[in-house]
C-alpha positions in Angstrom: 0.0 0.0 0.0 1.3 3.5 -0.9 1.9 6.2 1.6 0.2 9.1 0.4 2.9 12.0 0.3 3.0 16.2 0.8 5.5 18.1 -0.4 6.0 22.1 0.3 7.0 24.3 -2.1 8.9 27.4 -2.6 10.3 29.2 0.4 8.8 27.0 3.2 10.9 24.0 1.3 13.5 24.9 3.4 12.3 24.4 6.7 10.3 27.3 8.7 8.9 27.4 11.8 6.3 30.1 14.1 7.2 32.5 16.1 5.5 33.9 19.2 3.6 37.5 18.9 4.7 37.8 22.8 8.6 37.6 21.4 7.5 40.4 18.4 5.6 42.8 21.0 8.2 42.3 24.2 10.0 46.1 23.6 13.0 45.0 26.1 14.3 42.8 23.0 16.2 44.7 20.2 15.8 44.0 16.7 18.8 41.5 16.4 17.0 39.9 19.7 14.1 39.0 17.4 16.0 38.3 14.2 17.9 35.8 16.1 14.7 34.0 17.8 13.4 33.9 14.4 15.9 32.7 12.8 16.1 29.5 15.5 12.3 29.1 15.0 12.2 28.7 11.8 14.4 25.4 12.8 12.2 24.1 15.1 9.3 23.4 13.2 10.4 19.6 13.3 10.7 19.4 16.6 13.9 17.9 17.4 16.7 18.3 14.8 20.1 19.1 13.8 21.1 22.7 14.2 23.5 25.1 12.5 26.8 25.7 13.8 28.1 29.4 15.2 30.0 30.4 12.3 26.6 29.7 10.1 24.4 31.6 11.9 27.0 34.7 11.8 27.1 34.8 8.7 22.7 34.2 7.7 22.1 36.8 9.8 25.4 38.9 8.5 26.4 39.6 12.4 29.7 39.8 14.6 30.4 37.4 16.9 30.3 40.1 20.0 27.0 41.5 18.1 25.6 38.3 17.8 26.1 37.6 21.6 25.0 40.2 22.8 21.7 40.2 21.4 21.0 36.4 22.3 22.1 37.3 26.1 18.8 39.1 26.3 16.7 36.1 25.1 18.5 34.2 27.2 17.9 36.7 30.0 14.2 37.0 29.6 14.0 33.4 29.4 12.7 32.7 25.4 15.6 30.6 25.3 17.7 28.2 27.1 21.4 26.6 26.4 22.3 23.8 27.8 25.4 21.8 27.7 26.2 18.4 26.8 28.9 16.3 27.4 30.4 13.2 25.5 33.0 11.5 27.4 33.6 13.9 29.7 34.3 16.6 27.6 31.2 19.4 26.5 30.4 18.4 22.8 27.4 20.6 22.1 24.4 23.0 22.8 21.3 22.3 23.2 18.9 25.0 22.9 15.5 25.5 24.4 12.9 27.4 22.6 11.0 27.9 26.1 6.9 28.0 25.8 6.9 28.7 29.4 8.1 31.9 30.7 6.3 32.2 34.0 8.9 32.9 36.2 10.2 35.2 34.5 8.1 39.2 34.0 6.9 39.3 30.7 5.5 42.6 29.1 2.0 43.9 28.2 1.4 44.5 24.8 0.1 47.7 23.6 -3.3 48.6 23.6 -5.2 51.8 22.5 -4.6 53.2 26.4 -1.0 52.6 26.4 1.6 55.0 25.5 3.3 54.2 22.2 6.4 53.7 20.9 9.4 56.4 21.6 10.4 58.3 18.5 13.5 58.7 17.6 15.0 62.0 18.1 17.0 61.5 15.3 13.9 61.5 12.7 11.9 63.7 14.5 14.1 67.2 13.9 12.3 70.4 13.6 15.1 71.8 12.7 15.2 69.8 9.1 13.4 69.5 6.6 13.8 65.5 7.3 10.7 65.6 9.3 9.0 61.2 9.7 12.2 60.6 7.5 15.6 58.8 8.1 17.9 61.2 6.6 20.3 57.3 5.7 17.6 57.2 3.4 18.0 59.7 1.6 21.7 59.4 1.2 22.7 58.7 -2.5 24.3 55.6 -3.3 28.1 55.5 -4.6 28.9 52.4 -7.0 30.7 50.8 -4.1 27.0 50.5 -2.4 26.1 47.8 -4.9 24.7 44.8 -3.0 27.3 42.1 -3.2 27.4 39.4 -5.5 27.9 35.3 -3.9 31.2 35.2 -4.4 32.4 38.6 -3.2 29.5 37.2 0.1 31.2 34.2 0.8 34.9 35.6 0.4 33.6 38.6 3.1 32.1 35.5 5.1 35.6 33.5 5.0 37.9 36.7 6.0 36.0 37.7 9.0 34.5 34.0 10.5 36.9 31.8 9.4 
């Protein structure tokens, strides 16, 4: 008898995974906080599996090492994620990390309703004495040839100075 089969297609072929609204509306996390929860979610829509190393992860989500950590201390902090160590003969081998569902013992934040106070603004985009008003004046910066997004090879030659 034949198993009957489903494949995905396009981007999700890869893998992807979900990612709490709680993580997206917690404003103690920085932006690299969520990239980097996001980017481990979308490995853990399989449950248990194999993980990428360090140096892979640095360069996906094109980040230093010290950037990189100190981003993930704060999911760490805030308890979204746990690492734990294992051994294998006595010596550590790997890490194990937690994608935690349960954060109870650890203050989470409200998200924003109509009688909260918003977001901040930025000083920065907000200058009355500009023209630049609800603008980021980087935006408006004209590019140089030497902007050009980078082609693969020029990427991985980058990747290879840097993280190898």
């Amino acid at each position: 008898m034949q198993k009957d089969v489903l494949k995905v297609a396009g981007i999700n072929s890869k893998g992807f995974g979900s990612i709490p609204k709680l993580v997206m509306q917690d404003r103690r996390l920085t932006p690299e906080a969520k990239c980097i929860y996001a980017y481990f979610s979308s490995y853990a829509g399989a449950g248990t599996n194999a993980f990428p190393g360090r140096s892979k992860i640095l360069y996906d989500l094109c980040m230093s090492k010290d950037r990189y950590y100190r981003h993930f201390k704060l999911l760490i902090d805030y308890g979204y994620i746990t690492v734990e160590q294992a051994k294998k003969e006595g010596k550590w081998s790997r890490n194990i990390y937690i994608l935690n569902t349960d954060i109870s013992d650890k203050p989470t934040p409200c998200p924003q309703n109509d009688d909260t106070e918003p977001c901040p603004q930025n000083r920065d985009t907000q200058n009355e004495d500009t023209q630049n008003k609800n603008t980021n004046s980087i935006n408006k910066r004209k590019y140089k040839k030497k902007d050009k997004p980078m082609n693969e090879d020029d990427r991985k030659s980058k990747y290879e100075k840097f993280y190898l």
